[in-house]
N, C-alpha and C positions, 0 to 999 in steps of 0.2 A: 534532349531537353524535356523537362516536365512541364507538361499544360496548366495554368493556372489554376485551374477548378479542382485540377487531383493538385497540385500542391495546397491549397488551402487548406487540403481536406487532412493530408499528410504532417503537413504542420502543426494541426492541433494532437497529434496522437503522438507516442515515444516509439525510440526506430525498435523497441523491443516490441511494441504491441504492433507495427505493424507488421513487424518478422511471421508475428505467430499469425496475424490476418491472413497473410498468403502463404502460412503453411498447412494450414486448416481450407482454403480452398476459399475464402470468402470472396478474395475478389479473382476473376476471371478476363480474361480477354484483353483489352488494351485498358483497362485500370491495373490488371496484374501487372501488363509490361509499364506502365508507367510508375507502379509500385518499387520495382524492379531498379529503374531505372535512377528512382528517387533514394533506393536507400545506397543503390554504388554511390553518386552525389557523396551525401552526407559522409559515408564510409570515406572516400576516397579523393574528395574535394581536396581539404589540407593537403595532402601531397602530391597534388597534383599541381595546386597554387606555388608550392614549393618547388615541383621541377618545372614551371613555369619562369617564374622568379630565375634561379638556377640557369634556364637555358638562353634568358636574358641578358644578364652578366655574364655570361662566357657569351654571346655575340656582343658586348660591349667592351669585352678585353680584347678581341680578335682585332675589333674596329680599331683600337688605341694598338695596337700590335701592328696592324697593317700600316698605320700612318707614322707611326715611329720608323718602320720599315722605311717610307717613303722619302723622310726626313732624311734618314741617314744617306738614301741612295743621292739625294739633292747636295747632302754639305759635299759627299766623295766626289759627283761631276764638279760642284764649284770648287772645289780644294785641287782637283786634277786642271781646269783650268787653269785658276789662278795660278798652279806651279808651271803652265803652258808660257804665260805671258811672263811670266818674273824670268822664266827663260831665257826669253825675247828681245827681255826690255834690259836687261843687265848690260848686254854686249854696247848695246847702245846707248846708256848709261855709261859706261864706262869712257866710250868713245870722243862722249858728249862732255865728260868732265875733263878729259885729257886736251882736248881741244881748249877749253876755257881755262885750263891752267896753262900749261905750252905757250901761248900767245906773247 
């Protein structure tokens, strides 16, 4: 991250004049590295904001993939239930209606 007092300074100049600042030697020591550091920034920013973005929406599809996941595994326990009880409940149903008609 660049220090406010070198970016001010950097702001006012084009990333060509200060290419050739620190390649002429003007600035040294920890302005060069913040020089440095300021023109990756610039350079590099956009795609980086890009695979930022990017790395977002893919953990935002994973999240909707995971819970879709989850969903499904929900309907199969209740649908395997349900086909438990309808089972269950047939015989007895049946048993249940044979008796009320029979009588």
């Amino acid at each position: 991250m660049v220090r406010d007092r070198y970016r001010a300074e950097f702001d006012k100049l084009s990333l060509d004049d200060l290419r050739k600042r620190i390649s002429v030697g003007l600035y040294n020591g920890e302005k060069h590295d913040q020089a440095i550091i300021y023109l990756d920034e610039k350079d590099h920013g956009e795609a980086r904001e890009f695979n930022r973005e990017t790395l977002s929406l893919m953990r935002l599809q994973t999240d909707v993939a995971r819970s879709a996941n989850r969903a499904a595994w929900i309907a199969a326990i209740t649908a395997i239930i349900a086909a438990a009880i309808a089972t269950y409940s047939i015989p007895s149903f049946q048993t249940w209606l044979w008796r009320l008609f029979s009588s």
